[in-house]
N, C-alpha and C positions, 0 to 999 in steps of 0.2 A: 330959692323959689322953686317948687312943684308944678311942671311942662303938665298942663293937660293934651293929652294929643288924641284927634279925632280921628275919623274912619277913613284907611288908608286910602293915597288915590294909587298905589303901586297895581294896575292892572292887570299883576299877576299874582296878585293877592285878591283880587274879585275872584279872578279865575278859582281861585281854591276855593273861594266860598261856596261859587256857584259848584262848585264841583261835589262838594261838600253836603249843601243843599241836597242835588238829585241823589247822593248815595242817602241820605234821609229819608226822603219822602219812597224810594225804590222800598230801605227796608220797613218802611212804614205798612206798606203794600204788603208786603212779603207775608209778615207775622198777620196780618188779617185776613188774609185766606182761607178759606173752608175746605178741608180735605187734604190729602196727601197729593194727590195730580193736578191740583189749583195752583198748592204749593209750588210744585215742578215747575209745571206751565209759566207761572209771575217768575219764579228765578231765571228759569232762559232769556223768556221778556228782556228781564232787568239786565242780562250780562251783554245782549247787544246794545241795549238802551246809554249804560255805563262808559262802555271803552269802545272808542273811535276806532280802533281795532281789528274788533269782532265783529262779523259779517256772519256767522254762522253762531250756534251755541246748544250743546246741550247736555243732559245728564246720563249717566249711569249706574246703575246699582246692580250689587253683591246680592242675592236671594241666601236664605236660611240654604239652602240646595247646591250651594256656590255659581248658580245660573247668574249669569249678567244679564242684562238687556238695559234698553236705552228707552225709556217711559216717558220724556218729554225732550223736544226738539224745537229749534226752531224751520227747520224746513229741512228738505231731503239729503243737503249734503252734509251736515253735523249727523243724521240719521248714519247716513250711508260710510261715514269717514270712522263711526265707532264699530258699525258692522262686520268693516275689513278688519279692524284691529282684532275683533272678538273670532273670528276666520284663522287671521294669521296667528294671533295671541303673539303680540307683540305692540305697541304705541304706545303713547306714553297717557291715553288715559288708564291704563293696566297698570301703570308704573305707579302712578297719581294713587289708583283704588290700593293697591298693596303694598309700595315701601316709600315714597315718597311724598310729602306733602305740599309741595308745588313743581310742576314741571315744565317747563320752558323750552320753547326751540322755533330760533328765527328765521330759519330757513330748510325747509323737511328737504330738499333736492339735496343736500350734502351732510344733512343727519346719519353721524353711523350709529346711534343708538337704536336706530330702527332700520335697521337695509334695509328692509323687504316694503315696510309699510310706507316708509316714507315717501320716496318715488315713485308708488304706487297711487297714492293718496296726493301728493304731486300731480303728477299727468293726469290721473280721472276725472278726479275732482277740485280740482284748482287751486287747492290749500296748500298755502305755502308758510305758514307757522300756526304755533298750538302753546296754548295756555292752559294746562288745566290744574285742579285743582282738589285735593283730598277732602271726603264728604263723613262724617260720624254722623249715621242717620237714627241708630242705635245698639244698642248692646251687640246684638247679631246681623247687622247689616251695616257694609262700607255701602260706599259709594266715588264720582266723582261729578267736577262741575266742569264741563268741556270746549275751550273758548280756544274758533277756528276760525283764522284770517287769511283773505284772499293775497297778502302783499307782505313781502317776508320784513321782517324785523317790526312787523306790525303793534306790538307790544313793548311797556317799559318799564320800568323799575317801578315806578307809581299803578301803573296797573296790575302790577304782580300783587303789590301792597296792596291795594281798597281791592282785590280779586281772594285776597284774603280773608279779609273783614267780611265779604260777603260770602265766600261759601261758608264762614261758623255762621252767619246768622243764616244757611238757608238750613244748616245740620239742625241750627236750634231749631227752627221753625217746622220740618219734619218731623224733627224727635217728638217734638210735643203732639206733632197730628196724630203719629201713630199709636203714642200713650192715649190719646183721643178716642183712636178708634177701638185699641184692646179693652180699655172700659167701656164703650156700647157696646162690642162684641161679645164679650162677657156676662152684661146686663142682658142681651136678647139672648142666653143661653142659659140665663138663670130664669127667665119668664117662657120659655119656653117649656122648661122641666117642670117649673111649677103647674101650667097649665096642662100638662099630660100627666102628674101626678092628681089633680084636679078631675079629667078622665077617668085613670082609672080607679079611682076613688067611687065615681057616680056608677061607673060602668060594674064593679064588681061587689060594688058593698063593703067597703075594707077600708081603713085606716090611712092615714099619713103616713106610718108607715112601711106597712107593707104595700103602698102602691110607689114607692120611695124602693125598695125591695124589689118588688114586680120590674119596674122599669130598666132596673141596674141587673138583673136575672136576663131579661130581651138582648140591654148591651150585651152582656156575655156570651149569649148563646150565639147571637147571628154574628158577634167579633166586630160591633161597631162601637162609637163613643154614645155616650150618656146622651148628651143634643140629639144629634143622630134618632138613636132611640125615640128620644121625646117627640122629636119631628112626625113618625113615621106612627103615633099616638095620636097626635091632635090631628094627622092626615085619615085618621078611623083607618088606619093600617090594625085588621084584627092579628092580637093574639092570645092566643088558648092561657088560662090564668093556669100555676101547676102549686 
């Protein structure tokens, strides 16, 4: 005989759905955001939203420049706890961006992988453990996703896990904005050539392309890029045809 068995009453099997649930509907949110710093903004959101934990939360990124800075927060002590780190260079969101892909620590007052920042970040600012987490936001930029708890041992094994799951869906959901935005950027630097090629077309009497020519001779001489140029075309920035 084949047991049909119905929907658990084990209340800790709710627990996981409900749980389960909000990491859905969070990365639901996430991937429909418009822009790169929506993107940011909905991930902090969602890492205090997620883990009972997290009282603070927020990110950082790597620049083409290897500048860090910290572009979304949830409020001034996740700002100011990654600040110290980028000061001291030392924490373990640095750890997080460069060799590790999750970092844990349940009590920063007796952390010695950070002297300096730990007890520092400690007494200042009240943090007493840190979750964070490694960010592929693209080709040339890391990142991290930076979860601060006022109460030590704040975090567990299950939230390392779905703290996982959610920073590749927040890399995905960057990676993609920024692919987003190099094809508009791209497109406004193709319409913008075209329309100072278009100038000086009317302006000088000449061809596609020797105003194609003209404009790539301006880059040159004044040592700017082609946009550039074209910009400083459609702004009736005169110059002498040769």
């Amino acid at each position: 005989m084949r047991l049909v068995t119905g929907p658990s009453d084990d209340p800790r099997s709710n627990v996981g759905r409900q749980a389960d649930d909000r990491f859905d509907a969070v990365v639901q949110r996430l991937h429909a955001e418009h822009g790169v710093q929506d993107t940011l903004h909905r991930a902090v959101e969602a890492a205090v939203e997620l883990f009972s934990g997290c009282d603070h939360a927020c990110v950082s990124l790597v620049h083409r420049s290897h500048r860090i800075d910290t572009p979304a927060f949830t409020d001034e002590i996740a700002r100011r706890g990654d600040d110290l780190q980028y000061r001291l260079q030392e924490g373990p969101c640095l750890d997080a961006i460069w060799t590790e892909e999750t970092v844990h620590s349940s009590d920063l007052t007796t952390e010695s992988r950070w002297s300096t920042w730990g007890p520092l970040a400690a007494d200042e600012l009240g943090i007493r453990s840190m979750l964070c987490f490694q960010l592929f936001t693209s080709r040339d930029n890391l990142g991290a996703l930076n979860l601060y708890g006022d109460r030590t041992s704040a975090f567990t094994q299950t939230d390392a896990t779905m703290g996982f799951a959610l920073a590749a869906h927040v890399s995905i959901a960057l990676a993609g904005q920024r692919d987003l935005q190099d094809a508009h950027s791209a497109l406004a630097d193709k319409v913008m050539i075209g329309h100072a090629e278009g100038i000086l077309m009317e302006r000088y009497a000449i061809g596609g392309q020797q105003a194609w020519e003209t404009l790539a001779r301006i880059a040159v001489d004044e040592q700017i890029s082609m946009e550039t140029a074209a910009s400083h075309v459609v702004d009736s920035r005169p110059h002498r045809l040769r």
